[in-house]
Backbone as numpy.savetxt, mean C-alpha at the origin, in Angstrom:
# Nx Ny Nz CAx CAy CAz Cx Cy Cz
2.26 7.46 6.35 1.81 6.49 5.38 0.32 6.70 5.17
0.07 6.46 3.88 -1.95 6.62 3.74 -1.75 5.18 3.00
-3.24 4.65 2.80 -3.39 3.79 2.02 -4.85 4.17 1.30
-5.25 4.13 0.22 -6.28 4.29 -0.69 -6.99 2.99 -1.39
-7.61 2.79 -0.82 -8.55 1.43 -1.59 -9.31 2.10 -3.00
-9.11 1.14 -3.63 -10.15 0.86 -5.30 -10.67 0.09 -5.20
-12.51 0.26 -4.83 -13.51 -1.16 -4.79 -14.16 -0.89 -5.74
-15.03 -1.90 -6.54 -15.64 -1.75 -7.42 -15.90 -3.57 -7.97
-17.16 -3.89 -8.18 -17.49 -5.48 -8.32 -16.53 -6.07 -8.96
-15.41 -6.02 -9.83 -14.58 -6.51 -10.38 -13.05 -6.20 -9.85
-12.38 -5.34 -9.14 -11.60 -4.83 -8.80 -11.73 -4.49 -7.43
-10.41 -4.78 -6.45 -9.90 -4.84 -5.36 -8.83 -4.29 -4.87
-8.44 -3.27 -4.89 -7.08 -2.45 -5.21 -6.63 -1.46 -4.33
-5.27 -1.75 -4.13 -4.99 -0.73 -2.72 -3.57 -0.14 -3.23
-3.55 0.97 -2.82 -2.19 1.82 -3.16 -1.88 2.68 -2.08
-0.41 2.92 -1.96 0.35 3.37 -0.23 1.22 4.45 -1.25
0.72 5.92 0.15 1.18 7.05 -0.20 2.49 6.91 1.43
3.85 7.85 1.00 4.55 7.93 2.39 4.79 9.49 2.03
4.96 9.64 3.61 5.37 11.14 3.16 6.84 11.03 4.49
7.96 10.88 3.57 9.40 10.54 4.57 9.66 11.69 5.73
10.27 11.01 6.75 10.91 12.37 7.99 11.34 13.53 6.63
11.30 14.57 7.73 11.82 16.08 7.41 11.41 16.23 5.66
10.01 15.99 5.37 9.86 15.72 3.56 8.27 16.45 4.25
7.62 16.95 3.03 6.61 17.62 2.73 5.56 17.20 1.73
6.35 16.25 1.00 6.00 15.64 -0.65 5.14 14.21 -0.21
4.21 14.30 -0.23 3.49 12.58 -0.27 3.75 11.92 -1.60
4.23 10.93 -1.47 4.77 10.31 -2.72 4.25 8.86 -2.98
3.58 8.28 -3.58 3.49 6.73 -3.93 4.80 5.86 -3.68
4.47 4.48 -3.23 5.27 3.44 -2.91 4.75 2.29 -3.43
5.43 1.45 -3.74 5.03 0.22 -3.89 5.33 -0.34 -3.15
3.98 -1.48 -2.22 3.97 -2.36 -0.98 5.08 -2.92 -1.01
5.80 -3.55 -1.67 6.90 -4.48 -1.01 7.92 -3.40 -0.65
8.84 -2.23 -1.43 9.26 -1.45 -0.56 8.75 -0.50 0.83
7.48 -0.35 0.46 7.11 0.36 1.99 7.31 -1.00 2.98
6.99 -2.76 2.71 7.11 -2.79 4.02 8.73 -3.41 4.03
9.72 -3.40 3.40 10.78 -2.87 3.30 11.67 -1.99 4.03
11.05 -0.75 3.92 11.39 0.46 4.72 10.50 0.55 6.18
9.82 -0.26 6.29 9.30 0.07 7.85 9.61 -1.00 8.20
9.69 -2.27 7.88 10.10 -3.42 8.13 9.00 -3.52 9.39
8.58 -4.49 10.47 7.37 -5.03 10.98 7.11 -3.81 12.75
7.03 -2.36 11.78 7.12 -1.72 12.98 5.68 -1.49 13.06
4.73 -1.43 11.97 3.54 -1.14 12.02 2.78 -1.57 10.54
2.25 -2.42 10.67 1.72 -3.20 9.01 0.32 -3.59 9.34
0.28 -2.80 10.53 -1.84 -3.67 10.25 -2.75 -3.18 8.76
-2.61 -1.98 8.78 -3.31 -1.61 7.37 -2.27 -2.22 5.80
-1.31 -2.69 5.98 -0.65 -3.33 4.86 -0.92 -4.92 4.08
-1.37 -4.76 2.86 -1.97 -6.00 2.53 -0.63 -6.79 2.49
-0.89 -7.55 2.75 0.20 -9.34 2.51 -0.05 -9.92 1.97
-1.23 -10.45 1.28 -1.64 -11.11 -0.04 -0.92 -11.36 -0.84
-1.51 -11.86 -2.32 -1.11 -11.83 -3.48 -2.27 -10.93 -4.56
-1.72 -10.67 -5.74 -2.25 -9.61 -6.70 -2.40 -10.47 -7.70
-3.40 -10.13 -8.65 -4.01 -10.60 -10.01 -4.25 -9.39 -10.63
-4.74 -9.49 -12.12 -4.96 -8.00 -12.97 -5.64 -7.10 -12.31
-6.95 -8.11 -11.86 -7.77 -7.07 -11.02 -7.28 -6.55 -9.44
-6.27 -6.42 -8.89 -6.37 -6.22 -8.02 -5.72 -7.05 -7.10
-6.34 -6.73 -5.59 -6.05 -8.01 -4.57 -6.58 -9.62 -5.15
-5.70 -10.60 -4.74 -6.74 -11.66 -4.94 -7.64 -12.08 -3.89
-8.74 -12.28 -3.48 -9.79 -12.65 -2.62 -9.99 -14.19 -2.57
């Protein structure tokens, strides 16, 4: 799993790369299926929040 933050004074933004067993391909996910598919084996870097246009909400 990676995660990539977007900061910037107006914007708050995080996006999750997985790269699956026996796979080579890093692929984008969207948070509610990644924590879905890992379900509560490891989520410290996973936001739980809620989202607005810009981003995370703060």
């Amino acid at each position: 799993m990676r995660v990539t933050w977007l900061l910037s004074y107006t914007t708050m933004d995080d996006a999750y790369y997985i790269i699956e067993y026996g796979s080579d391909v890093c692929k984008p996910i969207e948070r509610d299926a990644l924590l879905e598919k890992i379900g509560e084996y490891e989520t410290t870097y996973i936001y739980r929040g809620k989202y607005d246009s810009n981003g995370k909400v703060r």
